[in-house]
C-alpha positions as CSV (number, residue, x, y, z in Angstrom):
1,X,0.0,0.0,0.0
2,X,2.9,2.5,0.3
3,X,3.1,3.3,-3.4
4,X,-0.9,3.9,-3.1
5,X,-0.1,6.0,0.0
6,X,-3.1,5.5,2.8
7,X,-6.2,7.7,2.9
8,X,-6.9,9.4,6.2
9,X,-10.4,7.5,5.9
10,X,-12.2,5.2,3.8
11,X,-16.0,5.0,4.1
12,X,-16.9,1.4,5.1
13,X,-19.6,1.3,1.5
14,X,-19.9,-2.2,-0.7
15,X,-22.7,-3.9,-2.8
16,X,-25.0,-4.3,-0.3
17,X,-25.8,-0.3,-0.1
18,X,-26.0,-0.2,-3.9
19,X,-28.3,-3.2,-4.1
20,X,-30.6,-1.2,-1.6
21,X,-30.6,2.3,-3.7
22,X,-31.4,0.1,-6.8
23,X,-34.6,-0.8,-4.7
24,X,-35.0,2.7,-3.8
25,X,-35.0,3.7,-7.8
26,X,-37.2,1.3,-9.4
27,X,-39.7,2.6,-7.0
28,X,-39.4,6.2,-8.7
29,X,-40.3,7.5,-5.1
30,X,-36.9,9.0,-4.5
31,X,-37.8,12.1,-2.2
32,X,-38.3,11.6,1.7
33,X,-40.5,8.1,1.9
34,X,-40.5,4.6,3.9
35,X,-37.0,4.4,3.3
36,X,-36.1,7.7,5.2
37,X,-38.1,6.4,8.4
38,X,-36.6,2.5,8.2
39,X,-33.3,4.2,8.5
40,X,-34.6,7.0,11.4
41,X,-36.4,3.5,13.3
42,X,-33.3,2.0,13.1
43,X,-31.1,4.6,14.4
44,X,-34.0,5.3,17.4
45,X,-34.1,1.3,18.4
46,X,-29.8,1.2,18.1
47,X,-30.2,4.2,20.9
48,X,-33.0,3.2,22.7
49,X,-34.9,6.2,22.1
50,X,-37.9,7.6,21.3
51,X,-37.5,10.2,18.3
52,X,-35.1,10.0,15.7
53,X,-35.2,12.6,12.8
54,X,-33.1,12.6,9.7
55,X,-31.7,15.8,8.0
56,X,-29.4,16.6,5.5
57,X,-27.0,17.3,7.7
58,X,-25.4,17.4,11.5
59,X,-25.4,21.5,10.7
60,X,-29.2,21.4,9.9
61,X,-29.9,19.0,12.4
62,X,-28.5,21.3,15.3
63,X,-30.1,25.0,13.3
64,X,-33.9,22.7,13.6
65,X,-33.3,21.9,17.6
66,X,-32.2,25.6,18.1
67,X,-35.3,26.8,16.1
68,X,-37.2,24.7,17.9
69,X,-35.9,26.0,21.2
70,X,-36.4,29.4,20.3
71,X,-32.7,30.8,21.0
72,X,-33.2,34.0,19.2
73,X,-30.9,36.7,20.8
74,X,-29.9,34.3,23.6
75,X,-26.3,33.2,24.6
76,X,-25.4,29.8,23.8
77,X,-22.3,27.5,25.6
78,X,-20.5,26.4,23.0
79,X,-17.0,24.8,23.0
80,X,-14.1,26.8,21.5
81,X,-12.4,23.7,20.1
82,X,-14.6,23.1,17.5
83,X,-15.7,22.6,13.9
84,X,-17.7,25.5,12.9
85,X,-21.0,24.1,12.3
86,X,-21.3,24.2,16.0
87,X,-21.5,28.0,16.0
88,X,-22.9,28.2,12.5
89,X,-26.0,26.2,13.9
90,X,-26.8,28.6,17.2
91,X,-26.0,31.7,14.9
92,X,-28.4,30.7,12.0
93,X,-31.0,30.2,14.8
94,X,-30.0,34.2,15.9
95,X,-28.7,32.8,19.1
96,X,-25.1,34.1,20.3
97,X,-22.0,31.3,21.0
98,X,-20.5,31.8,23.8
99,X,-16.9,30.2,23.3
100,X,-15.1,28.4,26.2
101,X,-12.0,26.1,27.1
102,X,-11.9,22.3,26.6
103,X,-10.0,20.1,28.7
104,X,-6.6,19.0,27.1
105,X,-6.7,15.5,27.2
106,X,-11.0,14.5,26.7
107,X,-10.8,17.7,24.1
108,X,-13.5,17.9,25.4
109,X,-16.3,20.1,27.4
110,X,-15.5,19.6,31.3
111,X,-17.9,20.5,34.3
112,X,-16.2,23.0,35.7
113,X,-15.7,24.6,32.4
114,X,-19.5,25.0,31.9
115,X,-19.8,25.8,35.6
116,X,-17.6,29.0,35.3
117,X,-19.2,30.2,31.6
118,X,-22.7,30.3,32.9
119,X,-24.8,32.8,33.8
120,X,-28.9,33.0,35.3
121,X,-29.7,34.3,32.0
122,X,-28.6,31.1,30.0
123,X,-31.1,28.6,28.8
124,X,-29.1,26.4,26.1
125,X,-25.7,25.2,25.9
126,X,-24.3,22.7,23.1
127,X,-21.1,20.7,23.8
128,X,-19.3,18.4,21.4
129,X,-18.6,15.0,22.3
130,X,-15.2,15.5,19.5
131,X,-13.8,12.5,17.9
132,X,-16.2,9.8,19.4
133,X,-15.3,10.6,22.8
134,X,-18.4,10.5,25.0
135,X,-19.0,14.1,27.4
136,X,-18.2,13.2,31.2
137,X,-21.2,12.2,33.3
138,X,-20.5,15.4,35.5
139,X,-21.4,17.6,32.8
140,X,-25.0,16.4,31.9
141,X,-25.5,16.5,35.5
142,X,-24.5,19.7,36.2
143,X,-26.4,21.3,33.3
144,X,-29.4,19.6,35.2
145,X,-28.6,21.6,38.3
146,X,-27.9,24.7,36.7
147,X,-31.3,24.7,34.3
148,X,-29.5,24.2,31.2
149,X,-30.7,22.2,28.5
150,X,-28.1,20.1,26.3
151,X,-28.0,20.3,22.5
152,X,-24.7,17.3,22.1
153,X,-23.3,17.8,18.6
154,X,-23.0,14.4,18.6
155,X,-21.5,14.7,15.0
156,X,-18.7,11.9,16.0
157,X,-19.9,9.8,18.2
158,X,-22.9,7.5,16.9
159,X,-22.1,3.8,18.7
160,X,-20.9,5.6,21.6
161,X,-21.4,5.0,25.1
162,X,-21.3,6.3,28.9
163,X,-21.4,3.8,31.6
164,X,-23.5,1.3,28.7
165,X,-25.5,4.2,27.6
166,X,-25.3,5.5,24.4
167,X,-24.6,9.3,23.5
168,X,-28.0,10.3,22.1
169,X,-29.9,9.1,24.6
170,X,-28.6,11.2,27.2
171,X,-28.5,14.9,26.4
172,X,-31.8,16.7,25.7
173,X,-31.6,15.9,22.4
174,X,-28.4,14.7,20.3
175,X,-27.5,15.3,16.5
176,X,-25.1,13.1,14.4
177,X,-23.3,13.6,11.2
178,X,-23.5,11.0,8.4
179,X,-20.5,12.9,6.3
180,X,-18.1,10.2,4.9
181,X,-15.8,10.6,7.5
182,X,-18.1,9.6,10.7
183,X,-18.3,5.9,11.5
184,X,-21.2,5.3,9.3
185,X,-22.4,7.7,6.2
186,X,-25.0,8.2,3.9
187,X,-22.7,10.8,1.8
188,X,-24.5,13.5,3.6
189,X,-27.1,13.2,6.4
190,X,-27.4,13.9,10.1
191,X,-30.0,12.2,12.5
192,X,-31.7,14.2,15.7
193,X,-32.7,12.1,18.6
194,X,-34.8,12.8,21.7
195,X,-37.4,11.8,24.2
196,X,-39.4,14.5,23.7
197,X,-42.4,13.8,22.2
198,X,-43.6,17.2,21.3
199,X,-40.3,18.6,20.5
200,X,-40.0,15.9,18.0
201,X,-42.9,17.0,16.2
202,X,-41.8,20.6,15.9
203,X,-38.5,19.4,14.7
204,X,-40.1,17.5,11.9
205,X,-42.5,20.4,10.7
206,X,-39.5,22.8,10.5
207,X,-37.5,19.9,8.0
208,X,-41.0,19.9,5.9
209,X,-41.3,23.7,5.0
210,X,-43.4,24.4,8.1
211,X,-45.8,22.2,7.4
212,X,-48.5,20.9,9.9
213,X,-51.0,18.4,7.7
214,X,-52.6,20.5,4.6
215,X,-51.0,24.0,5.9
216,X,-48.0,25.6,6.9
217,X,-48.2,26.9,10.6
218,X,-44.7,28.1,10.9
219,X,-41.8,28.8,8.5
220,X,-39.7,26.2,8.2
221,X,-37.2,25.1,5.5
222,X,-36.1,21.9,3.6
223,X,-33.6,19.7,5.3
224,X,-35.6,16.2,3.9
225,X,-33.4,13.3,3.8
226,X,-34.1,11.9,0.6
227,X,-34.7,8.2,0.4
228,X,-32.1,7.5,-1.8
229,X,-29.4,8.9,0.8
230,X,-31.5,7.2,3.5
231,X,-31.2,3.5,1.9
232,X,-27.7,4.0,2.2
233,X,-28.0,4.0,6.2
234,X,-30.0,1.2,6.5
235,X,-27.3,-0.5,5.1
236,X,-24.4,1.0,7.5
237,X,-26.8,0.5,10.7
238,X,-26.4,-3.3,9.9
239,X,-23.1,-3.0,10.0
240,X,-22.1,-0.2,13.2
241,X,-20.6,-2.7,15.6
242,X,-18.3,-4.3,13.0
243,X,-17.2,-0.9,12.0
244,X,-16.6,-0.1,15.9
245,X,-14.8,-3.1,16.8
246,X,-12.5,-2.7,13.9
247,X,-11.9,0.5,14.6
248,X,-11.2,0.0,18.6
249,X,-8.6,-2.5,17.6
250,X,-6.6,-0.4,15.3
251,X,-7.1,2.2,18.1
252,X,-5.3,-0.2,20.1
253,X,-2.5,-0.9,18.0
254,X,-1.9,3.0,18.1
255,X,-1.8,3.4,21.0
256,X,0.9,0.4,21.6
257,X,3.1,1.8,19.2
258,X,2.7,5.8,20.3
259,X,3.4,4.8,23.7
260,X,7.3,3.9,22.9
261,X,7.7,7.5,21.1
262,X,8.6,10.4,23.4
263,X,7.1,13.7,22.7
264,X,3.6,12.4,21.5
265,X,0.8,11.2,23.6
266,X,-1.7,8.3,22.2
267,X,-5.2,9.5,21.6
268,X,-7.3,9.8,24.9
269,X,-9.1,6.9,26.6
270,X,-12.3,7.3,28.5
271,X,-12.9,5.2,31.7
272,X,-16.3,3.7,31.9
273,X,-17.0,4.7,28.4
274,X,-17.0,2.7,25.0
275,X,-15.5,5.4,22.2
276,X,-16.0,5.1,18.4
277,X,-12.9,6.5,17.6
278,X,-14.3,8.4,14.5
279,X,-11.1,10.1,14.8
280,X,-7.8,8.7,16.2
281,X,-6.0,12.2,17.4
282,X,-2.9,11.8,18.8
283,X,-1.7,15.1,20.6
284,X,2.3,15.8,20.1
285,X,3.6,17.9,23.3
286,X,6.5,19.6,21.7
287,X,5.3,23.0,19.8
288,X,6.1,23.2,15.9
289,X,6.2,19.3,15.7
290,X,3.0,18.2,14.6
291,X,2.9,20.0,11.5
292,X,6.4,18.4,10.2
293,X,5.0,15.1,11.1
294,X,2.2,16.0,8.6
295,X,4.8,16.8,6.2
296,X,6.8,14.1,6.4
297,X,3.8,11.9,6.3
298,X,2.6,13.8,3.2
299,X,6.0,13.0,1.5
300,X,4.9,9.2,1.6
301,X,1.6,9.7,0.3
302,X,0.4,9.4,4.4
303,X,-2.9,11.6,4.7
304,X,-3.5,13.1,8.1
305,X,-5.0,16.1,9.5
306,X,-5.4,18.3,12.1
307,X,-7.7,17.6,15.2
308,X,-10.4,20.4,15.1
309,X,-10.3,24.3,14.7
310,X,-9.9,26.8,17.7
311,X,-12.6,29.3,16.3
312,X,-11.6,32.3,17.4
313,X,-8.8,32.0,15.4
314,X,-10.9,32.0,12.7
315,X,-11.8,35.4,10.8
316,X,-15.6,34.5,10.9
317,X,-16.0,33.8,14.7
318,X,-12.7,36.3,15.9
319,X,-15.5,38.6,17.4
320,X,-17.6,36.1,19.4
321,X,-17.9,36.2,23.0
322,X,-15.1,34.4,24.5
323,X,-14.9,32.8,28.7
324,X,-10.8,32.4,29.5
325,X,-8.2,32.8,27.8
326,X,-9.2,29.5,25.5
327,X,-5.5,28.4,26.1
328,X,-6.1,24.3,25.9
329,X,-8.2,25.3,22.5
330,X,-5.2,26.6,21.2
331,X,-2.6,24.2,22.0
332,X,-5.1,21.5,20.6
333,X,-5.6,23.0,17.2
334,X,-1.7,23.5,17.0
335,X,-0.4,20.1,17.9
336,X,-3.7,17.8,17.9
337,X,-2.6,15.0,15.1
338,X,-5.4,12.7,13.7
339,X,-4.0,9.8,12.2
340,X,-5.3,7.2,9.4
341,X,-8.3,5.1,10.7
342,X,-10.3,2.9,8.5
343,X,-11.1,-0.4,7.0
344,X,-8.7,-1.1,4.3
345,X,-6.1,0.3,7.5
346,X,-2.9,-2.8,7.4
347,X,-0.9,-3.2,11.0
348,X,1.6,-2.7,8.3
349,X,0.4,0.7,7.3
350,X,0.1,1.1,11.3
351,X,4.0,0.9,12.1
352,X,5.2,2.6,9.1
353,X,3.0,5.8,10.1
354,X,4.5,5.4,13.7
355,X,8.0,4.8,12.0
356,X,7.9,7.8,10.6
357,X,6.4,9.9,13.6
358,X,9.2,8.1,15.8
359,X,12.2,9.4,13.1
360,X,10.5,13.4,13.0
361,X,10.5,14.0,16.8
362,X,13.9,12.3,17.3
């Protein structure tokens, strides 16, 4: 494979999930249909909950629950370490992010970070369980006591699990990407899940245009997940626990080999916790580093990437509110490493992308 060079991910897609869109077309009913709710029923019984909605996208799955929740001109929690659909969401929804530390090794949303951004006037905060790692018990729970309700952007971590309970099921409500990079895709797609009965409902009007029977009682917008998109899921939900326990072995082999190279720490582990690891980042502790790692990788035909984005380093969100001095967010999006992680991934590929980690940071 090193004359191929090794992808950074490979979306786990075969015959099966072309045999099911071939069903999908000779029906000619390619919009929203069956399809679309075989793959939501199967997403809500995987998590054991009540409501599961598909969208076209984590993004417009998170902008429908903050519509729903009515955030307009309200401040929103949101971490600062970050893809920026998290902040895209609230702000399309004319809420305000509010953008705070993660802890440096979960990457992660801690307790006492929420505890020292909030304020009485808060109703809404949205952390980001990053990379398939699930959010620490502590932090659901002390949402609870401060009156906060939890939008997860769940984006990463479908399959994953708290003390045996799977992310999705705990927050408020949830929202997961589909994007070929997440442990299971549909191209494009994102899933809402909740409890809440009459929350779901709204949620589902605002993806149909508004629409409430024969007449629009609200405006709402388009974010249908067509059937064709959805027959692709049905597919990958058959298949989520193989992808997982393939993944959590190569994880393993990682970390084995990481762990005899100074100067780079393997990708966190969770106690009590079952991770998807939709992304395997690696964190190197010696500033300038990770980004000649990248290079040297690169020279092989290795693709990596960075971990996530610190957003107020970005132009577009420079002028949010900030809480702290956002230090761990920075430190992350400099020297966070995310390393190759899929199927087609050989224990051979595995040693010779540590090999050539091991020779940069000598």
């Amino acid at each position: 494979m090193t004359e191929k060079g090794i992808p950074l991910a490979v979306p786990d897609v075969g015959e099966e999930e072309i045999d099911e869109i071939r069903k999908v077309m000779s029906t000619g009913f390619l919009t929203e249909g069956a399809t679309t709710k075989e793959f939501e029923q199967s997403v809500a019984d995987y998590l054991g909950v009540k409501h599961a909605i598909a969208v076209t996208s984590c993004t417009t799955g998170l902008h429908t629950i903050f519509e729903g929740l009515d955030i307009k001109d309200q401040e929103v929690i949101i971490p600062d370490y970050t893809y920026p659909a998290t902040a895209e969401a609230v702000i399309l929804a004319g809420g305000k992010p509010v953008l705070v530390d993660v802890d440096i090794d979960s990457m992660n949303m801690s307790e006492s970070i929420l505890e020292s951004a909030y304020d009485e006037n808060m109703k809404v905060f949205s952390p980001v369980s990053w990379a398939g790692v699930p959010l620490e018990g502590g932090l659901y729970e002390k949402a609870k006591k401060l009156g906060l309700v939890c939008v997860e952007d769940a984006a990463c971590s479908l399959g994953a699990k708290l003390n045996n309970e799977s992310v999705g099921k705990i927050a408020d409500y949830s929202c997961f990407s589909f994007h070929p990079r997440k442990v299971i895709t549909t191209g494009e797609g994102g899933m809402i899940t909740t409890d809440n009965g009459e929350m779901a409902k709204k949620f589902y009007e605002f993806k149909h245009f508004g629409a409430r029977g024969a007449s629009f009682e609200t405006v709402g917008t388009n974010y249908k997940l067509s059937n064709v998109l959805a027959a692709i899921g049905v597919i990958q939900m058959k298949k989520i626990e193989n992808i997982i326990s393939d993944r959590i072995s190569k994880a393993k082999i990682y970390d084995e080999l990481l762990e005899k190279i100074d100067n780079v720490k393997p990708a966190y582990k969770m106690d009590n916790a079952r991770q998807t690891y939709q992304t395997y980042a690696c964190y190197v502790e010696k500033e300038g580093l990770r980004d000649k790692i990248r290079e040297k990788l690169a020279e092989r035909k290795i693709q990596s990437q960075i971990g996530t984005y610190s957003l107020h380093l970005e132009p577009g969100y420079e002028n949010l509110k900030r809480v702290g001095d956002l230090q761990n967010s920075e430190k992350l999006f400099r020297n966070a490493l995310s390393l190759p992680l899929h199927k087609n991934l050989t224990l051979e590929d595995q040693e010779q992308v540590c090999n050539i980690i091991k020779e940069t940071v000598q």
